[in-house]
C-alpha positions in Angstrom: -11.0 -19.1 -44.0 -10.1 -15.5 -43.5 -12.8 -15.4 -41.2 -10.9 -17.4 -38.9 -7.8 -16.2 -39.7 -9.4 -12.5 -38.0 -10.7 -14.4 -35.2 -7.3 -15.8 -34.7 -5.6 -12.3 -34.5 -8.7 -10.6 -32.4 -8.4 -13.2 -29.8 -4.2 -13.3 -30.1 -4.9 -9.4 -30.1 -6.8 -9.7 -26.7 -4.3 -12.3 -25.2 -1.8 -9.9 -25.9 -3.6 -6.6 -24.1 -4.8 -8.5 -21.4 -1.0 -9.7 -20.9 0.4 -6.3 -21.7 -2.3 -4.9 -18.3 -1.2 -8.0 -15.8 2.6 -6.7 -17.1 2.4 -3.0 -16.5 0.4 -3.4 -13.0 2.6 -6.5 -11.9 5.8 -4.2 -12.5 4.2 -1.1 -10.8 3.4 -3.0 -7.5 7.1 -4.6 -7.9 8.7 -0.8 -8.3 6.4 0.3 -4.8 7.5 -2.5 -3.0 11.3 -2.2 -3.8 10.8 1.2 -2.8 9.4 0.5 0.6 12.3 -1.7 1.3 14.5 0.9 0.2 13.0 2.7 2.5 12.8 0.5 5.6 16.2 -0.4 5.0 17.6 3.6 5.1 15.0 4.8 7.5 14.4 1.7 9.8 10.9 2.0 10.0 8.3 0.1 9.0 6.4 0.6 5.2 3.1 -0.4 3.8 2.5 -0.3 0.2 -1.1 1.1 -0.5 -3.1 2.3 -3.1 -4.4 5.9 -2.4 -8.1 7.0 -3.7 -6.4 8.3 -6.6 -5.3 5.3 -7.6 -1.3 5.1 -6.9 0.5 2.8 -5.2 2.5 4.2 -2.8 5.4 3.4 0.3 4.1 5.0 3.3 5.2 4.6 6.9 2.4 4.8 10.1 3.4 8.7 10.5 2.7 9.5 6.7 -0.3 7.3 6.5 -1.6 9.6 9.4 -1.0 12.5 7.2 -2.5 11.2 4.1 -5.8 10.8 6.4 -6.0 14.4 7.2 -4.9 15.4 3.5 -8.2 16.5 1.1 -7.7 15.0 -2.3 -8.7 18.1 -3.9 -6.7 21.6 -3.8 -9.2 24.4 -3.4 -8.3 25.1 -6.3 -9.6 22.0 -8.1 -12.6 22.4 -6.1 -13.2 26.2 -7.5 -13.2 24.7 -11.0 -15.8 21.5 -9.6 -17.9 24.0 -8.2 -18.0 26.0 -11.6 -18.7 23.0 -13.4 -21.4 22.2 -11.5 -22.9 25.1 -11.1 -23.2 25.1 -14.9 -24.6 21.9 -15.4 -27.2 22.5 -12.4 -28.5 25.8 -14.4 -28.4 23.6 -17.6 -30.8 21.0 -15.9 -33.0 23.8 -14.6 -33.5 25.1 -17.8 -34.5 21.7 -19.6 -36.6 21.2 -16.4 -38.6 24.3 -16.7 -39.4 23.6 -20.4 -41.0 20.8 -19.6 -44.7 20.5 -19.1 -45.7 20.1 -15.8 -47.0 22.5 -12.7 -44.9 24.7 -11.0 -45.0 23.4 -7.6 -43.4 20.5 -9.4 -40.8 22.5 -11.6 -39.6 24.3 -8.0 -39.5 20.5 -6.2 -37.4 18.9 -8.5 -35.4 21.8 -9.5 -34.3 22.3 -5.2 -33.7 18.4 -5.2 -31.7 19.2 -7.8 -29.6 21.9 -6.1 -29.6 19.4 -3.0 -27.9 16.8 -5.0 -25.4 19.3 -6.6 -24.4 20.6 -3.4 -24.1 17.4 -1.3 -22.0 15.8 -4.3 -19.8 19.1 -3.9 -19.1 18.9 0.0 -18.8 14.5 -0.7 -15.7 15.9 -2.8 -14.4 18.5 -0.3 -14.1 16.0 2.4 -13.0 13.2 -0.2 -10.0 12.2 1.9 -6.4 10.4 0.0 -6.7 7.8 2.8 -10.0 6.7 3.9 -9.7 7.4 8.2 -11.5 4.0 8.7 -9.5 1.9 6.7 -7.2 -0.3 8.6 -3.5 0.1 6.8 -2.1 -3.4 7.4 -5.2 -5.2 6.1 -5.7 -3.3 3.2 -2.3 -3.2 2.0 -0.5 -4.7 -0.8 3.0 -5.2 0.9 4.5 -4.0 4.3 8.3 -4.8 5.4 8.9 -6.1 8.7 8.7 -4.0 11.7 13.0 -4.2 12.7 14.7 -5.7 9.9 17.5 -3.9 10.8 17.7 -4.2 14.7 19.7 -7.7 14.5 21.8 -6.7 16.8 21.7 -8.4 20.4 20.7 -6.5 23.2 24.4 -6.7 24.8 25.9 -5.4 21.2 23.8 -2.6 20.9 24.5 -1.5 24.7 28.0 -1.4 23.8 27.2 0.2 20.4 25.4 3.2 22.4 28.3 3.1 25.0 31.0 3.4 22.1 29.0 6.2 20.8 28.7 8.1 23.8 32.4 8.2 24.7 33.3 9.3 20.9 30.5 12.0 21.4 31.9 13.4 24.8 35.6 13.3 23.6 35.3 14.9 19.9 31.9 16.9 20.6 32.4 18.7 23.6 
């Protein structure tokens, strides 16, 4: 009986997390898109909700997106202390590797394959991009707004809007 009783709460207990995950990813994707329209709406341009390779959702327009291409995802800084790190661990595996038994022309293969890896997992990270440059935006995307949401003016209206504008600007502006 109390056997099933536990089995009872573990699977309630897994209901529950799995409900409380659905929640807190359901709300974040909810907050990113308010915050595109948000945007579009101030701005007037259009916003795509994406998820950057570090794993955030974020409201980006086609000139920002272009940006996050170019950005690295690591500061130099970040990549100083990478670089450390694996410098460590690649004189750690050295070590083990050359108290093993087994001949030296071995040993010095395995040790530079070694150093290869290190070093091409090292530049993989400096050129580790937030945006991916192949990715097409709009079909990986989450949510975008539409392109002129606020243009609903007619053609006509917005001619007399710009003409209404211009004589303001060359009687108070001059």
């Amino acid at each position: 009986m109390f056997k099933a009783i536990i089995l009872d709460f573990k699977e309630y207990y897994s209901i529950l997390k799995a409900w409380l995950f659905y929640r807190r990813h359901s709300l974040k994707l909810k907050l990113a898109i308010s915050l595109a329209k948000m945007k579009q709406s101030a701005i007037n341009k259009q916003y795509c909700v994406i998820l950057t390779s570090s794993d955030k959702l974020v409201a980006v327009n086609n000139k920002e997106i272009e940006i996050l291409k170019r950005t690295n995802c690591y500061s130099p800084r970040q990549m100083r202390f990478f670089a450390e790190k694996y410098k460590e661990r690649e004189i750690e595996l050295i070590e083990k590797l050359w108290s093993t038994d087994q001949s030296i022309g071995e040993k010095n293969s395995l040790a530079l394959d070694i150093k290869t890896n290190m070093r091409n997992e090292l530049n993989r990270m400096r050129t580790l991009k937030l945006i991916d440059k192949r990715v097409d935006v709009k079909k990986e995307s989450f949510y975008y707004t539409p392109e002129g949401d606020n243009n609903k003016m007619s053609s006509q209206d917005q001619y007399e809007a710009k003409q209404r504008y211009i004589a303001y600007a060359s009687k108070y502006m001059k």
